[in-house]
C-alpha positions in Angstrom: 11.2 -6.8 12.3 8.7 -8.8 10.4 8.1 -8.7 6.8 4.4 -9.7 5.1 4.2 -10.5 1.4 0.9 -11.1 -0.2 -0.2 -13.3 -3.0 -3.3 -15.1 -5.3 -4.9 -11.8 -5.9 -6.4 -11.3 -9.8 -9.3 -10.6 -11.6 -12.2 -13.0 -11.3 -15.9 -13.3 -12.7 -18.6 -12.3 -10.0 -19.5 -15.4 -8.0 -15.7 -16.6 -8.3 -13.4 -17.4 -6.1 -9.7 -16.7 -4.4 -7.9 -17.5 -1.8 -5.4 -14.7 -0.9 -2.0 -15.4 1.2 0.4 -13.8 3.4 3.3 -15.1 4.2 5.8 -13.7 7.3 9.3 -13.6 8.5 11.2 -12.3 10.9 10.9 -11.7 14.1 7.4 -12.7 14.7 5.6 -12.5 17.9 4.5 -15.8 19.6 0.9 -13.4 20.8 -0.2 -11.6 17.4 -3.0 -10.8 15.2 -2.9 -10.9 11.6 -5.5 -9.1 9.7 -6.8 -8.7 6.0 -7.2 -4.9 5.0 -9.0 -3.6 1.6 -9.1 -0.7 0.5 -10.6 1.1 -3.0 -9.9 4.4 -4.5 -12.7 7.2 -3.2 -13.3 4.4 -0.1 -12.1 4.1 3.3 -10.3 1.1 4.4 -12.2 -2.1 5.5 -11.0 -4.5 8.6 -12.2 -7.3 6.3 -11.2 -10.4 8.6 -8.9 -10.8 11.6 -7.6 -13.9 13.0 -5.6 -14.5 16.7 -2.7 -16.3 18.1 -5.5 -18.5 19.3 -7.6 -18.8 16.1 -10.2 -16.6 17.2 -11.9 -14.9 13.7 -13.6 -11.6 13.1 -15.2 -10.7 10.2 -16.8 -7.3 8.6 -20.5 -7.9 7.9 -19.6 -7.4 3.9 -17.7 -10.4 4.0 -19.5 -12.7 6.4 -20.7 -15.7 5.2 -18.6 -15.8 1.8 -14.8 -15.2 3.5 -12.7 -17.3 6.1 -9.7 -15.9 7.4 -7.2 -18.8 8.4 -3.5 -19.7 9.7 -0.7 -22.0 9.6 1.9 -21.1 12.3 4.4 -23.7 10.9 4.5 -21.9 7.6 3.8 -18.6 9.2 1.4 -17.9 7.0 -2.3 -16.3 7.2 -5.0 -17.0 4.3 -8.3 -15.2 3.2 -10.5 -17.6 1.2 -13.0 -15.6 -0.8 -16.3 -17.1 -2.1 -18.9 -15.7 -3.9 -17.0 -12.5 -4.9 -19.0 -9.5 -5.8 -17.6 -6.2 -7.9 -17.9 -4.3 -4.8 -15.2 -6.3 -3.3 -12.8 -4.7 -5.5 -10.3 -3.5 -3.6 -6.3 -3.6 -3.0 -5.9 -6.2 0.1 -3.5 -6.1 2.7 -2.1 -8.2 5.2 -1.2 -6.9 8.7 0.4 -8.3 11.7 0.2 -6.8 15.1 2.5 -8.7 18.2 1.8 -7.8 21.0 4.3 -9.8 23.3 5.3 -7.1 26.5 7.4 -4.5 26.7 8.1 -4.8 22.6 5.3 -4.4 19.8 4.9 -4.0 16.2 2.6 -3.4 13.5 3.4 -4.6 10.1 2.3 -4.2 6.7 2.2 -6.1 3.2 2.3 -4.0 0.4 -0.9 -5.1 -0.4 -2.8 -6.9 -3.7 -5.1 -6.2 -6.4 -8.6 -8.2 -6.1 -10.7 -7.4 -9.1 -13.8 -8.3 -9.9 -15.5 -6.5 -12.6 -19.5 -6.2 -13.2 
């Protein structure tokens, strides 16, 4: 079992900046992917940024450019660094983790964290 709490989220001006964390425990798996969700009300949710075992990134084209997704395995812990913040990326974020380590599996979720940014 692994268990993903988020924090840094808040309300900041447009052009601002945050840097959102996740940290993990349990039983993580040594081949996973942690990913950074958002999601607003009337929206579908957004892949925003995902980040491998190996540090190989992936980011939605409404964050490229402004976000980096990073990690520190020795804290087991998985960061989204937001620049330039707009109002549309208002949103509740969440932090996933998917292992992947044969026969076993899991997908696990944060409870997620309010981003605002108002207009």
């Amino acid at each position: 079992q692994v268990q993903l709490v988020e924090s840094g989220g808040g309300l900041v001006q447009p052009g601002g900046s945050l840097r959102l964390s996740c940290a993990a425990s349990g039983s993580i798996f040594s081949i996973n992917m942690y990913g950074w969700y958002r999601q607003a009300p009337g929206k579908e949710g957004e892949l925003v940024a995902s980040i491998t075992s190996a540090h190989s990134t992936h980011y939605a084209d409404s964050g490229k450019g402004r976000f980096t997704i990073s990690r520190d395995n020795a804290k087991n812990t998985v960061y989204l660094q937001m620049n330039s913040l707009k109002p549309e990326d208002t949103a509740v974020y969440y932090c996933n983790d998917k292992g992947y380590n044969a026969p076993h599996g899991y997908d696990a979720w944060g409870r997620g964290i309010q981003v605002t940014v108002p207009s």
